[in-house]
C-alpha positions in Angstrom: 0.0 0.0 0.0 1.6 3.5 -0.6 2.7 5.8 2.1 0.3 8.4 1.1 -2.4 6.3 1.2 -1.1 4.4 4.8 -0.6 8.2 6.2 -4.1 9.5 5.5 -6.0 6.5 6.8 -4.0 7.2 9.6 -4.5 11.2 9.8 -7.6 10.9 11.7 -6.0 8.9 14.5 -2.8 11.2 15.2 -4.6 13.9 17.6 -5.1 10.4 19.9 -1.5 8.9 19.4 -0.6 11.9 20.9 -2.3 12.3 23.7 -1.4 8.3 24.1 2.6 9.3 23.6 2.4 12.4 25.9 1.0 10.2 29.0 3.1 7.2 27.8 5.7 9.2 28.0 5.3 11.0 31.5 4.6 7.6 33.0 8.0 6.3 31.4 9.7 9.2 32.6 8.1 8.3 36.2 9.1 5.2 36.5 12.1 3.9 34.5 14.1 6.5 33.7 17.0 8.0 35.8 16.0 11.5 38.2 18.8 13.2 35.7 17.5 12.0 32.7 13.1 12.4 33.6 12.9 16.1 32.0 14.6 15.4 28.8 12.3 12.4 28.4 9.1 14.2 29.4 10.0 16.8 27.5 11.3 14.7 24.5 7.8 12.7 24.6 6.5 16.4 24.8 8.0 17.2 21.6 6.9 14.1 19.7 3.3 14.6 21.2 3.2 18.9 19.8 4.6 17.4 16.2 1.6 15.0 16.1 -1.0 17.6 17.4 0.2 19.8 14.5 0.2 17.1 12.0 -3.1 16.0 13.9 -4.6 19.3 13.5 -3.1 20.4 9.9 -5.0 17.0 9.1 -7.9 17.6 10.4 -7.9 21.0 8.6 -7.6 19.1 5.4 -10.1 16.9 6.5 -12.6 19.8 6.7 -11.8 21.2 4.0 -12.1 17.9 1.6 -15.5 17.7 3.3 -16.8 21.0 2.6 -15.1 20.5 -0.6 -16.9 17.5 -1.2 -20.2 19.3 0.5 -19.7 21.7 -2.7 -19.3 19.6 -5.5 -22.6 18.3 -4.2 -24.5 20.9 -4.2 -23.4 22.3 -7.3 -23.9 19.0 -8.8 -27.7 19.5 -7.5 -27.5 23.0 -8.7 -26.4 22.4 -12.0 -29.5 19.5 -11.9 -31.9 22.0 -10.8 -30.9 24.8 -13.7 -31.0 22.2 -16.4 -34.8 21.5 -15.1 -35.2 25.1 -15.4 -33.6 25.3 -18.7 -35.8 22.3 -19.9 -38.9 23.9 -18.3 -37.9 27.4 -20.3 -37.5 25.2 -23.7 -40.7 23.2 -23.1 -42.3 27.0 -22.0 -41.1 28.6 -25.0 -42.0 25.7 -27.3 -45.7 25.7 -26.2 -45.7 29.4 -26.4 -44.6 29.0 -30.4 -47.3 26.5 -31.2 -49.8 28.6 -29.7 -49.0 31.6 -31.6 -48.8 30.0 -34.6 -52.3 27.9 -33.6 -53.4 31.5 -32.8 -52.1 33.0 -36.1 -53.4 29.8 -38.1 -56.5 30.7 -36.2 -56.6 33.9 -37.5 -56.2 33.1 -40.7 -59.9 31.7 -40.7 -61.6 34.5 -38.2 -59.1 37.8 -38.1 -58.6 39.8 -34.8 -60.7 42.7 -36.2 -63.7 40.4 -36.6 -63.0 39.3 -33.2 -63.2 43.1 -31.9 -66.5 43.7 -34.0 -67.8 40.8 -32.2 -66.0 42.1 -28.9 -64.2 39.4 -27.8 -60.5 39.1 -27.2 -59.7 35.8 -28.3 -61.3 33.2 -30.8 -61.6 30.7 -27.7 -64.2 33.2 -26.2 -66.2 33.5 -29.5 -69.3 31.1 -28.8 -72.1 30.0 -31.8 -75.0 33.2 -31.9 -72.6 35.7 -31.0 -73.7 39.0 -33.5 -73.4 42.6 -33.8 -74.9 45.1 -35.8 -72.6 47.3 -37.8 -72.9 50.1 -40.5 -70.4 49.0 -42.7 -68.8 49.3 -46.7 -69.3 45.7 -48.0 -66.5 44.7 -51.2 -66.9 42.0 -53.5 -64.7 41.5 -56.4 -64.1 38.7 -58.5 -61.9 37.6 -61.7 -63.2 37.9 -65.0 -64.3 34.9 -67.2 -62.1 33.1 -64.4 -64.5 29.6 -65.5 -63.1 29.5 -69.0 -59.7 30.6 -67.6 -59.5 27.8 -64.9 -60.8 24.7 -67.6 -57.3 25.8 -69.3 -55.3 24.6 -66.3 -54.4 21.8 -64.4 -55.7 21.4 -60.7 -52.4 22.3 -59.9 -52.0 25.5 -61.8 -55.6 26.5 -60.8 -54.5 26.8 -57.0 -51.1 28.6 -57.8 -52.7 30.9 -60.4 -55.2 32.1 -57.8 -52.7 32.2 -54.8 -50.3 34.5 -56.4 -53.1 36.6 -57.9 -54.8 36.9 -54.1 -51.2 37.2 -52.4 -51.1 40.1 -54.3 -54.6 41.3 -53.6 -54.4 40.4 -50.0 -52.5 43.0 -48.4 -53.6 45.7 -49.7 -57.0 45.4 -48.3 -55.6 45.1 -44.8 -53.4 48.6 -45.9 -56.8 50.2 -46.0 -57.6 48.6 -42.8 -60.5 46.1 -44.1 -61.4 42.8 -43.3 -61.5 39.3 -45.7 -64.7 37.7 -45.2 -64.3 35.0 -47.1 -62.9 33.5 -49.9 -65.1 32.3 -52.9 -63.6 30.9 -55.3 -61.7 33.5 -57.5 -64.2 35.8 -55.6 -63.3 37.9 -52.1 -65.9 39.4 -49.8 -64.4 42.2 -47.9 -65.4 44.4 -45.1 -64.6 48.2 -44.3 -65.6 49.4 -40.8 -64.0 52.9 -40.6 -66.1 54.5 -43.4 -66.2 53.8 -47.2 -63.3 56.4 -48.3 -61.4 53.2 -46.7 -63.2 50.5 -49.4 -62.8 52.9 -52.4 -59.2 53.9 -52.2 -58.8 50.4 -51.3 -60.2 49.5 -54.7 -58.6 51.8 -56.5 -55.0 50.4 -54.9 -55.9 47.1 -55.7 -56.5 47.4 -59.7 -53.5 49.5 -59.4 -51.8 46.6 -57.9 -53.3 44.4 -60.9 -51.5 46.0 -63.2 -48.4 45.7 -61.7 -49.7 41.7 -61.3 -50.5 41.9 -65.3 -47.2 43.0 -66.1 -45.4 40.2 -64.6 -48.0 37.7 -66.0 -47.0 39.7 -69.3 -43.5 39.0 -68.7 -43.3 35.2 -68.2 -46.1 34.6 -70.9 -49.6 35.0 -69.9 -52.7 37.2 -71.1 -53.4 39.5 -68.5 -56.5 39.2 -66.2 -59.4 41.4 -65.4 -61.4 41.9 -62.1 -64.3 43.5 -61.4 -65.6 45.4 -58.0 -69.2 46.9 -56.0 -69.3 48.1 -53.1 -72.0 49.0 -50.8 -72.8 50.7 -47.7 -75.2 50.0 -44.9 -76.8 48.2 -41.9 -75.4 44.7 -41.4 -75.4 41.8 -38.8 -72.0 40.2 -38.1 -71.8 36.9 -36.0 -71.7 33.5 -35.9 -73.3 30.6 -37.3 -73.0 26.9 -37.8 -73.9 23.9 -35.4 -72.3 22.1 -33.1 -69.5 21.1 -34.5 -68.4 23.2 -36.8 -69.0 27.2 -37.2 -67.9 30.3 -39.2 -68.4 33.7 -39.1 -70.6 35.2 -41.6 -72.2 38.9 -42.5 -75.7 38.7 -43.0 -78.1 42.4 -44.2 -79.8 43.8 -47.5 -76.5 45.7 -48.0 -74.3 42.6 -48.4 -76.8 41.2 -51.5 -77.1 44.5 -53.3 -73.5 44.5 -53.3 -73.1 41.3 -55.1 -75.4 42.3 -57.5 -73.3 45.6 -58.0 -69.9 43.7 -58.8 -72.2 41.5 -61.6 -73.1 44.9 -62.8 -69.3 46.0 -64.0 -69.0 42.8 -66.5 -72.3 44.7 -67.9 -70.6 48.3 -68.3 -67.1 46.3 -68.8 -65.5 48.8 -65.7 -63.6 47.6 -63.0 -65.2 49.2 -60.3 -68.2 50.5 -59.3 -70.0 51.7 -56.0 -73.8 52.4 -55.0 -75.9 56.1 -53.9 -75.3 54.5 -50.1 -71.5 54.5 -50.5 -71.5 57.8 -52.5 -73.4 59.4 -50.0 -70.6 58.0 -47.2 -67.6 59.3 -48.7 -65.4 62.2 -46.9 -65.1 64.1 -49.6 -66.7 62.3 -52.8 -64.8 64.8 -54.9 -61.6 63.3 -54.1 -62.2 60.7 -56.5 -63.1 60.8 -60.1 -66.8 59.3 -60.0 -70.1 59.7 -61.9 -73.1 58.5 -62.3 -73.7 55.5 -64.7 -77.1 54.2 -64.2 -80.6 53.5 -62.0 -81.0 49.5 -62.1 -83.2 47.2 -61.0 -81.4 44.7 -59.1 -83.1 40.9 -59.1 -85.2 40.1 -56.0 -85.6 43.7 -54.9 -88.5 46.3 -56.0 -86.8 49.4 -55.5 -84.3 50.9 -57.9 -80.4 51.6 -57.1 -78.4 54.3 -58.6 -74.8 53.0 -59.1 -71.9 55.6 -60.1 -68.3 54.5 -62.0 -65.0 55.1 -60.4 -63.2 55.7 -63.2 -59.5 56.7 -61.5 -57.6 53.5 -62.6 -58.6 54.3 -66.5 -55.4 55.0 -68.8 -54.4 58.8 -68.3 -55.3 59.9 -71.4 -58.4 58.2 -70.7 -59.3 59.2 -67.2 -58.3 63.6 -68.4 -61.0 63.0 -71.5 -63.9 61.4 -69.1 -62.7 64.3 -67.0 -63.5 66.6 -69.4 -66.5 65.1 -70.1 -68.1 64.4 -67.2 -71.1 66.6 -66.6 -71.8 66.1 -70.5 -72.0 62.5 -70.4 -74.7 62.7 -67.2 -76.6 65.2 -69.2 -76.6 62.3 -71.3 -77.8 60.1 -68.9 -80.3 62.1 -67.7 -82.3 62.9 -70.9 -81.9 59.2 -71.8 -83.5 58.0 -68.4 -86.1 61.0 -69.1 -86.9 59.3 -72.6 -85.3 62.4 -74.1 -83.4 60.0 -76.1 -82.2 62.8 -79.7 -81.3 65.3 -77.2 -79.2 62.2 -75.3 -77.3 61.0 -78.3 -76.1 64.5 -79.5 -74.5 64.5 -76.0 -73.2 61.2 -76.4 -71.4 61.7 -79.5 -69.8 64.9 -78.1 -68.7 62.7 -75.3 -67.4 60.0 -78.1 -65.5 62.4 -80.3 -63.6 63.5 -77.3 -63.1 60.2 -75.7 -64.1 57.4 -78.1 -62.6 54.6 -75.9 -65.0 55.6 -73.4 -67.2 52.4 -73.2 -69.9 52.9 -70.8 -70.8 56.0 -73.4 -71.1 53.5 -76.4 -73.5 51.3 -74.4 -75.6 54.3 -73.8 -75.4 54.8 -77.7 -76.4 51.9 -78.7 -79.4 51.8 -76.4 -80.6 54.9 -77.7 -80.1 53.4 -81.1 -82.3 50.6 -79.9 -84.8 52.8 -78.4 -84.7 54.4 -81.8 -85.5 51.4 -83.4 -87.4 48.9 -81.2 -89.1 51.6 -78.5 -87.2 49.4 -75.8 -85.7 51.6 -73.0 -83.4 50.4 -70.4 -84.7 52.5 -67.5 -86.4 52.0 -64.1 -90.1 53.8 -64.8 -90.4 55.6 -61.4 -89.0 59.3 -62.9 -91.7 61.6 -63.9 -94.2 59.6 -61.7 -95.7 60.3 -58.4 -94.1 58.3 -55.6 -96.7 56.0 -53.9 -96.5 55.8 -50.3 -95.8 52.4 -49.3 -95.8 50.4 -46.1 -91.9 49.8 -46.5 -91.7 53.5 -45.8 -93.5 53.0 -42.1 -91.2 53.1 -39.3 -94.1 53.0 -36.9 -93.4 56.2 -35.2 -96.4 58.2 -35.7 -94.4 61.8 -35.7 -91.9 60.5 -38.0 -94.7 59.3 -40.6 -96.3 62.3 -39.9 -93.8 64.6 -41.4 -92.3 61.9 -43.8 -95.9 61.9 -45.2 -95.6 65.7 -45.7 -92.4 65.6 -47.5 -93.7 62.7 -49.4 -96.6 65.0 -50.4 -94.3 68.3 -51.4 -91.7 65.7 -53.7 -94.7 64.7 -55.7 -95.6 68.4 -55.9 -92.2 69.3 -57.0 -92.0 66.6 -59.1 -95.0 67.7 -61.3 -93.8 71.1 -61.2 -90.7 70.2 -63.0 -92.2 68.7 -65.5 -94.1 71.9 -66.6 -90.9 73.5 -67.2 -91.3 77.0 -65.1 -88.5 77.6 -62.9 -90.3 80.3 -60.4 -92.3 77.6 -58.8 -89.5 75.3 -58.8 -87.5 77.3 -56.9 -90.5 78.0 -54.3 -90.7 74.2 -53.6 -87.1 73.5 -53.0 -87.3 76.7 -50.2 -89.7 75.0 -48.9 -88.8 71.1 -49.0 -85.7 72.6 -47.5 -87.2 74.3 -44.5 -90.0 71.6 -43.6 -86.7 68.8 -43.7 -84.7 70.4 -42.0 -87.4 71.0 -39.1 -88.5 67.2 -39.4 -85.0 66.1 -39.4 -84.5 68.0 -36.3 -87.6 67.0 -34.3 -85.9 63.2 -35.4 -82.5 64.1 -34.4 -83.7 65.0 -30.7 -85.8 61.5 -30.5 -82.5 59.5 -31.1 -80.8 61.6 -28.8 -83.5 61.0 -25.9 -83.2 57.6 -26.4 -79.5 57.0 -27.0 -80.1 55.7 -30.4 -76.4 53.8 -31.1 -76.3 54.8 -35.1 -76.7 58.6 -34.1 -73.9 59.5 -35.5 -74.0 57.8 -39.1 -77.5 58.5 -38.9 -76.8 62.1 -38.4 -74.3 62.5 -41.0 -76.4 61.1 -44.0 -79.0 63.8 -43.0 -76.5 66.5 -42.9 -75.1 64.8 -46.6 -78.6 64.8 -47.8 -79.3 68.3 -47.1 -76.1 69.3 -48.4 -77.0 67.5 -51.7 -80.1 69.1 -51.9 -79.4 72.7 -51.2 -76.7 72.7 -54.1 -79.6 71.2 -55.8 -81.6 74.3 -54.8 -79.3 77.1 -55.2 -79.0 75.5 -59.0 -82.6 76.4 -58.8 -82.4 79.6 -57.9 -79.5 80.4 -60.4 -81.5 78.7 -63.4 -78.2 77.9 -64.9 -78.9 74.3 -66.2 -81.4 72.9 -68.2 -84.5 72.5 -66.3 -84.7 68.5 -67.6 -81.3 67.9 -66.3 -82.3 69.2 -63.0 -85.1 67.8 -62.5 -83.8 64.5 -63.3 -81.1 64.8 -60.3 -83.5 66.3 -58.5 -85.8 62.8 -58.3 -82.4 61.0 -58.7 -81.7 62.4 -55.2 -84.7 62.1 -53.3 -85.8 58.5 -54.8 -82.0 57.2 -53.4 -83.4 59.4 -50.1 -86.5 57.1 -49.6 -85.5 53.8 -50.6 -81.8 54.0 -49.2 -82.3 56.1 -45.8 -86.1 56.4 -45.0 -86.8 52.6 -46.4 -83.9 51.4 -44.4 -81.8 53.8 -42.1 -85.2 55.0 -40.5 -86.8 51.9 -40.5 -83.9 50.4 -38.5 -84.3 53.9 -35.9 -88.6 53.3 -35.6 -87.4 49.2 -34.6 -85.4 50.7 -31.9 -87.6 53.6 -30.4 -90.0 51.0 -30.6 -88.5 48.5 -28.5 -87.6 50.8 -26.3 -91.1 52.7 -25.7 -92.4 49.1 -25.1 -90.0 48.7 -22.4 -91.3 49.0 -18.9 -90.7 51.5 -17.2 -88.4 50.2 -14.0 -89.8 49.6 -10.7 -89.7 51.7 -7.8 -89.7 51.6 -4.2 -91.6 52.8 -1.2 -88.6 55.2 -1.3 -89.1 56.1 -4.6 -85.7 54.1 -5.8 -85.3 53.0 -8.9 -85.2 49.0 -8.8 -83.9 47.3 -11.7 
């Protein structure tokens, strides 16, 4: 065995051997050693026994010392244990925290966080089936051009990378102009715009832009360029939730989101990209911003009323856009006498629009109807201008001082309407002053019921009146002026006040007499001996 390894098996033991040598020592200095000689060996045995307590004690030092050393290693050993739980706790923490952001942002892909504030919830694991909100919103639809006869040229395969690249293209910009995707159909997209419809139409107008940038790659590698087509609309709609119980999807349900659909169908008829109804005219900022006018009144399938729908014409070729510029009030002149079976008068206008912008196509349709009319007596209008209105029950809100004095305006618009037929401006002018002053009372005594009751569309509600009246006392001061032709006038004149009752008093108000009425059927809360209110 090695000496090192003898000596400390040993070390423990020296502090005793010592003490064992010391009194061995003294008692071998007591009795068998010579009186001369005793202190040398006590002292001698002293010496040996202080060596060993220093060795004894330099050992034992040691001996701590490897223990607390050893005490150490140990607990760092169970420290290092404990971090790399911690570290493994952090990975497994972070890990689950990745694959629930991407479940949430896979989530999101189907129902997007701004559909989850309109519904107010915070997360998609609070939204239950039923859930619904009512909104005034700008609906979008927009789909791709003869995209059946485009898609039988391609495999399955081509199909779904044609229409991805097209719609990652598409896609962004509509979240830009802070809207929402509703849903994908197809080559179709249903969007929606809850800030106001200057939002949806610039939105538009950025997305055929970005289409032609789309076209000009599809140029580059090969391909014929596509064409889409977009409507929007603006009004009341429900958002929420519908489905069964095991599967559900959000969905936008209101008037406003079929009318739309219809007004997309209705730009493969006038071959434009883009146009937009009276209810989204009417919400715009500043409608002047944007190059619009009015195309057309149309009967949409499944509704009775009429809709006026207006072009956007801001994407057309420059050269195109500064000539319909140009001639813009000349080709609604058109319109107008056209719609007012004026049709001569209509086509002179329409060939001065032509010979200053002859690829303007909406003004070639409009020619060759009046060529047909010419020919066959069939007119593409409505029927309602020139005629009395008929009051209808679709105009009852059920408030009796509402009906009241819509019943009165209803009244003075027939009046005015007959008097512009006759042709004399003077009582034309004495009408509008007085239409004017009667709305403008009504529409105050209207404004104060939503206000007592804390109507929740005040505000929109409030604003179409204030656009209404706007409309119609540039309308009037036109009047007063006499400086356009009195059929051109009177045409925009019914024009304004027909979108007025089928788009605000037919709907808007109807959706205010629901509300009053619900409310005034409320009862009244409970009170106390104390004369509390108990609710």
């Amino acid at each position: 065995m090695p000496a090192s390894k003898i000596f400390r098996t040993v070390r423990p033991y020296i502090s005793a051997l010592a003490v064992m040598i010391v009194i061995g020592m003294l008692v071998f200095t007591i009795y068998f050693t010579e009186l001369g000689l005793q202190w040398v060996t006590f002292l001698t045995g002293v010496l040996i026994a202080s060596i060993l307590a220093l060795v004894s004690r330099s050992s034992r030092a040691e001996w701590i010392i490897t223990r607390r050393t050893a005490q150490l290693r140990s607990l760092k050993d169970k420290l290092d244990q404990e971090t790399q739980l911690r570290n493994n706790a952090d990975t497994q923490y972070q890990q689950t925290l990745t694959r629930l952001q991407q479940t949430e942002q896979a989530f999101a892909r189907l129902i997007p966080h701004q559909l989850l504030s309109l519904l107010e919830r915070d997360s998609i694991v609070d939204v239950k089936l039923g859930d619904q909100v009512e909104r005034k919103l700008t609906i979008m639809f927009s789909d791709i051009r003869h995209f059946t006869s485009l898609s039988e040229s391609m495999t399955p395969q081509e199909n779904f990378t044609f229409l991805n690249s097209y719609l990652n293209q598409i896609e962004p910009v509509i979240g830009m102009h802070r809207g929402i995707i509703d849903k994908y159909m197809g080559d179709a997209i249903m969007a929606l715009f809850t800030q106001g419809a200057d939002d949806a139409v610039s939105g538009a107008i950025h997305m055929i832009e970005k289409l032609d940038e789309y076209n000009a790659g599809r140029a580059r590698a090969g391909y014929m360029p596509i064409q889409i087509g977009f409507g929007l609309n603006t009004g009341l709609v429900m958002i929420g939730t519908v489905g069964g119980t095991n599967r559900m999807e959000s969905t936008v349900i209101g008037d406003a989101v079929n009318l739309t659909s219809r007004i997309e169908e209705a730009t493969k008829t006038y071959h434009i990209p883009l146009l937009i109804s009276q209810n989204t005219l009417y919400d715009l900022a500043n409608p002047a911003k944007y190059d619009i006018r009015f195309l057309d009144r149309i009967r949409v399938k499944g509704k009775t009323q009429p809709l006026s729908i207006y072009e956007v014409f801001d994407n057309d070729p420059i050269k195109i856009r500064d000539s319909k510029r140009v001639t813009k009030s000349k080709f609604e002149e058109a319109i107008a006498h056209y719609h007012m079976g004026e049709v001569p008068r209509a086509m002179e206008l329409l060939a001065e629009c032509l010979e200053i912008t002859p690829k303007d196509v909406p003004a070639r349709i409009y020619m060759a109807r009046c060529e047909e009319y010419l020919a066959s007596g069939q007119h593409h209008t409505t029927g309602e201008l020139n005629n009395h209105l008929e009051w209808r029950e679709e105009f009852q809100i059920g408030i009796e001082e509402i009906d009241a004095a819509h019943k009165l305006l209803f009244g003075k618009i027939n009046e005015l309407i007959s008097i512009l037929t006759q042709g004399n401006y003077q009582p034309v002018r004495d009408t509008f002053a007085y239409i004017a002053s009667h709305h403008m009372m009504s529409e105050n005594d209207e404004e104060e019921l939503m206000r007592q009751y804390n109507y929740p569309f005040f505000d929109t509600h409030l604003q179409e009146h204030k656009r209404f009246i706007d409309n119609f006392m540039a309308l009037k001061e036109e009047a007063d002026e006499g400086s356009c032709e009195l059929s051109y006038l009177s045409f925009r004149v019914q024009l304004l006040l027909f979108d007025w009752f089928t788009g605000h008093i037919a709907k808007t108000d109807r959706h205010l007499g629901r509300y009053l009425q619900q409310i005034m059927q409320m009862p009244a809360p409970a009170q106390n001996l104390y004369g509390i209110t108990q609710h």
